[in-house]
KEROGU-39245 format. One line per 5 residues: for each residue z, x, y of N, C-alpha, C. Coordinates in nm, 4 decimals. Example, Ala and Ser with C-alpha at 12.3 -4.5 7.8 and 13.67 -1.06 7.14 Angstrom:
<pts>
0.7800 1.3190 -0.5690 0.7800 1.2300 -0.4500 0.7800 1.3200 -0.3300; 0.7080 1.2850 -0.2250 0.7140 1.3670 -0.1060 0.7870 1.2900 0.0030
</pts>
This chain:
<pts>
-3.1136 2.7084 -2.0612 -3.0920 2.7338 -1.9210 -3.0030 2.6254 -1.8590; -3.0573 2.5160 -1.8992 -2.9459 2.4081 -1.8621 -2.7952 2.3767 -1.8828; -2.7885 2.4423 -1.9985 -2.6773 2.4480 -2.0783 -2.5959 2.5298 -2.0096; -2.6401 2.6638 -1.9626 -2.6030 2.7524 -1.9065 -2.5361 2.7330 -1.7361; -2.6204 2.6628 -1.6932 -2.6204 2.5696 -1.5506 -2.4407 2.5168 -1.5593
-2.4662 2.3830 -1.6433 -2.3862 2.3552 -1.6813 -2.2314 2.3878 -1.6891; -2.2182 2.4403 -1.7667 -2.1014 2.5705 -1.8452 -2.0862 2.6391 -1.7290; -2.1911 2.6954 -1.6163 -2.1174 2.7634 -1.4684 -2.0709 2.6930 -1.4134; -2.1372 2.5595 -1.3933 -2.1057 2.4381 -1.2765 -1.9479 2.3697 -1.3369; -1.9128 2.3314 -1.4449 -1.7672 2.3014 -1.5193 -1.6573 2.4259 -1.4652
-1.7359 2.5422 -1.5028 -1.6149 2.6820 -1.4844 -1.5496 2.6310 -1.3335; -1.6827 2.6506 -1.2442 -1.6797 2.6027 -1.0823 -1.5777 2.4842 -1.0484; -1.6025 2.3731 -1.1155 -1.4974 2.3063 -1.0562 -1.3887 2.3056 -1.1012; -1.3537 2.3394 -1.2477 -1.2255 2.4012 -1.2958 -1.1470 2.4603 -1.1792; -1.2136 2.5507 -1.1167 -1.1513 2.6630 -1.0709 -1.1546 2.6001 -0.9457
-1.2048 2.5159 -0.8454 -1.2083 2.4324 -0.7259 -1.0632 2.3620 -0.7404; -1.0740 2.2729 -0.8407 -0.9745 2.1849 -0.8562 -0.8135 2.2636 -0.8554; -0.7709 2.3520 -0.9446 -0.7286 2.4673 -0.9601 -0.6508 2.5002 -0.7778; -0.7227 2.5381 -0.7348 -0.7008 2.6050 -0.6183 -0.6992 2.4726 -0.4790; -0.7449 2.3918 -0.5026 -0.7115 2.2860 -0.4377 -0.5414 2.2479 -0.4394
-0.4721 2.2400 -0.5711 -0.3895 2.2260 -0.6583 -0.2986 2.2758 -0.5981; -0.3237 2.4037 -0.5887 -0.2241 2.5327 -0.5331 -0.1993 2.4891 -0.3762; -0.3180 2.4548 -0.2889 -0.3420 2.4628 -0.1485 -0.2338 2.3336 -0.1333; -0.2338 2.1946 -0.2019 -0.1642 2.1310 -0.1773 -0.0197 2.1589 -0.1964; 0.0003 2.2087 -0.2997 0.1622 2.2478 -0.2997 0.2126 2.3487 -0.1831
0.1381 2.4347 -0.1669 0.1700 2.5305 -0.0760 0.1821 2.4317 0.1064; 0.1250 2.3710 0.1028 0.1361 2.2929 0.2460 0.2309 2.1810 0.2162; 0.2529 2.1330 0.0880 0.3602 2.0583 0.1121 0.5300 2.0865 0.0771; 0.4687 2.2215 0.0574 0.6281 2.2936 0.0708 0.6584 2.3708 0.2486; 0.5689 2.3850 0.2881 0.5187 2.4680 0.4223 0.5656 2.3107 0.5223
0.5249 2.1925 0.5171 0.5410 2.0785 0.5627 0.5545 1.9551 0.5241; 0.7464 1.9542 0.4555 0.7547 1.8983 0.3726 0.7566 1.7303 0.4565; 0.7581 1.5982 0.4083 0.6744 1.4957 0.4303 0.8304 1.4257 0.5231; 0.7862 1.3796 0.6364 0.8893 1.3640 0.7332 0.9649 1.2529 0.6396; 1.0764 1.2374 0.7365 1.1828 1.1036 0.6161 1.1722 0.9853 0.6567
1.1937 0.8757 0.5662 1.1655 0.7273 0.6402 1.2730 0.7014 0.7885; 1.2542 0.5971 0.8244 1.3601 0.5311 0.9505 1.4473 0.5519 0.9558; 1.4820 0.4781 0.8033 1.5931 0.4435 0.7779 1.7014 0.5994 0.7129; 1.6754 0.6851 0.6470 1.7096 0.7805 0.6427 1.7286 0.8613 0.7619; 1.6325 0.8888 0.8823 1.6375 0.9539 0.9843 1.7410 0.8740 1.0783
1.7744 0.7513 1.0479 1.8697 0.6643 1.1225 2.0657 0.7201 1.0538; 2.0231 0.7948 0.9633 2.1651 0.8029 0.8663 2.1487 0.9725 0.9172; 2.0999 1.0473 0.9711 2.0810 1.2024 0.9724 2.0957 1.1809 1.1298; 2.0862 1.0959 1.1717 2.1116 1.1021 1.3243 2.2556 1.0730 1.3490; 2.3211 1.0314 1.2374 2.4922 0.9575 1.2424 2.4666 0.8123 1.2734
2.4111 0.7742 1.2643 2.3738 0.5552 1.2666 2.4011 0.5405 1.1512; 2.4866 0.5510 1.0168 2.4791 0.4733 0.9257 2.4811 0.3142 0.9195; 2.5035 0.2617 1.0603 2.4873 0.1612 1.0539 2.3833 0.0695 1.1545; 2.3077 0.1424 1.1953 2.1915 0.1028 1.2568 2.0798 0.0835 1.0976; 2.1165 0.2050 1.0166 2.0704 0.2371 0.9002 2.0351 0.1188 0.8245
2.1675 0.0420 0.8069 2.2198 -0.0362 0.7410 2.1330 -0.2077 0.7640; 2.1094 -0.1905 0.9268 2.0668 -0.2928 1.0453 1.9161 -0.2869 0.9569; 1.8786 -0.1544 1.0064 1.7180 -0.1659 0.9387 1.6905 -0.1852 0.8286; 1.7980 -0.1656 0.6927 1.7489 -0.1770 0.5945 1.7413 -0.3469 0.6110; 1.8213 -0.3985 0.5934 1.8023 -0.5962 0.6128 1.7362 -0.6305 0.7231
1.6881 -0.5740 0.7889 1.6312 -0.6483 0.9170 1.5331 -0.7864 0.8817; 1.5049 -0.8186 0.7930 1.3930 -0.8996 0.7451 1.5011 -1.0083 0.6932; 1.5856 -0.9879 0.6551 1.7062 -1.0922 0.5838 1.7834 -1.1851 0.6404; 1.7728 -1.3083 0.5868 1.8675 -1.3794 0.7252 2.0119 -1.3671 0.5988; 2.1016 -1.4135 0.6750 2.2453 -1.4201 0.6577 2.2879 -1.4563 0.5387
2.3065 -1.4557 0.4525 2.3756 -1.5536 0.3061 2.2704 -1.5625 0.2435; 2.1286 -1.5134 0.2385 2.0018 -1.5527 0.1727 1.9487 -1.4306 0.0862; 1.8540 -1.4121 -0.0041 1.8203 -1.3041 -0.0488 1.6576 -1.3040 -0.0146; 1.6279 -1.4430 0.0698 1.4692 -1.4792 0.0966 1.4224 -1.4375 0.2357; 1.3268 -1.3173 0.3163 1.2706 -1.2750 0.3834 1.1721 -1.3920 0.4373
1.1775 -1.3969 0.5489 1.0794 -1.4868 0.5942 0.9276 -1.4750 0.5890; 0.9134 -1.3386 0.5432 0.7977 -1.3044 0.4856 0.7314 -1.3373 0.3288; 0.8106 -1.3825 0.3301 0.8306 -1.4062 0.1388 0.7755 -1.5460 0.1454; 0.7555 -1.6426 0.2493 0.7645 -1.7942 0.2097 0.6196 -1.8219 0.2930; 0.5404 -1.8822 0.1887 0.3953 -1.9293 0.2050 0.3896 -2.0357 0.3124
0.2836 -1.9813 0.3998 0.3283 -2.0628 0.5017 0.2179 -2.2046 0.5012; 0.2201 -2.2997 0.5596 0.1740 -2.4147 0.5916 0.0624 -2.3828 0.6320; -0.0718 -2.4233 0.5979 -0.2130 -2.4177 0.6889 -0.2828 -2.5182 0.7536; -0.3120 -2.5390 0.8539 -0.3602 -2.6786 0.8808 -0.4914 -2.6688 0.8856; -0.6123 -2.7820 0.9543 -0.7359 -2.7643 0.9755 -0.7327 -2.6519 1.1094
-0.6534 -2.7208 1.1941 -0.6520 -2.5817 1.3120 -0.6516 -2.4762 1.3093; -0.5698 -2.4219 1.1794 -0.5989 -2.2545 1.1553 -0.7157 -2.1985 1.1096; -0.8278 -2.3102 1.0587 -0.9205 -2.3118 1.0230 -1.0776 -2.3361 1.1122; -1.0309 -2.3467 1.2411 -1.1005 -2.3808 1.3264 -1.1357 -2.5171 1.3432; -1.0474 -2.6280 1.2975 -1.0770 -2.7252 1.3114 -1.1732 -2.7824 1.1823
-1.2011 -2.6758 1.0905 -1.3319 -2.7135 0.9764 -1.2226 -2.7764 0.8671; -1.2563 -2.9292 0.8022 -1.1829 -2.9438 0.6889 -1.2578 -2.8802 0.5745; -1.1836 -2.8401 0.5368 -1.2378 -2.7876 0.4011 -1.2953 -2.8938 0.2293; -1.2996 -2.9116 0.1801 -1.3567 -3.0397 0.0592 -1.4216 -2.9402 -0.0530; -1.3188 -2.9637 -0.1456 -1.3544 -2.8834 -0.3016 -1.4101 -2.9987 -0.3593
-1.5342 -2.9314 -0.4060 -1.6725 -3.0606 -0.5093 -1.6847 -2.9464 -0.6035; -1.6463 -2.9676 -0.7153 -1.7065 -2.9149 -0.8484 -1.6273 -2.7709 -0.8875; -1.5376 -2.7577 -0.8290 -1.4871 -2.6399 -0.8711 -1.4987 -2.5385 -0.7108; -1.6076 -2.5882 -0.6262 -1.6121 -2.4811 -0.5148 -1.5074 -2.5334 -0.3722; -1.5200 -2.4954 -0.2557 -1.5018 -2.4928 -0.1636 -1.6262 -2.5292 -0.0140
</pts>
């Protein structure tokens, strides 16, 4: 009987999954997935606003984002707590 259970409950989600499968393709052909910025900036005629956004993070002559560089922490960012590693901890 269990076995049987089983073997329906597998068929079941076979066939869930299956049709889930379908439901997604069908909606993402129905509403296909809007375009980034920077593309919608090149379909609007800005290829060079385009251009603006793609480097926006870049300074001039550099290939380094200011996001890229680890910044300095003091006790103040810390609330004023010094921190002191004993034994391996914090």
């Amino acid at each position: 009987m269990q076995g049987l259970l089983a073997a329906e409950k597998a068929t079941e989600c076979v066939a869930l999954k299956a049709r889930r499968k379908h439901e997604r393709e069908q909606l993402h052909h129905e509403f296909p997935p809007c375009p980034g910025f920077e593309q919608w900036l090149v379909v609007q005629g800005k290829p060079e606003a385009a251009r603006q956004w793609r480097y926006r993070e870049s300074k001039p002559g550099s290939h380094e984002a200011e996001n890229d560089r680890p910044s300095q922490k003091s006790a103040d960012d810390f609330g004023g707590i010094h921190l002191v590693e004993e034994g391996g901890h914090v």
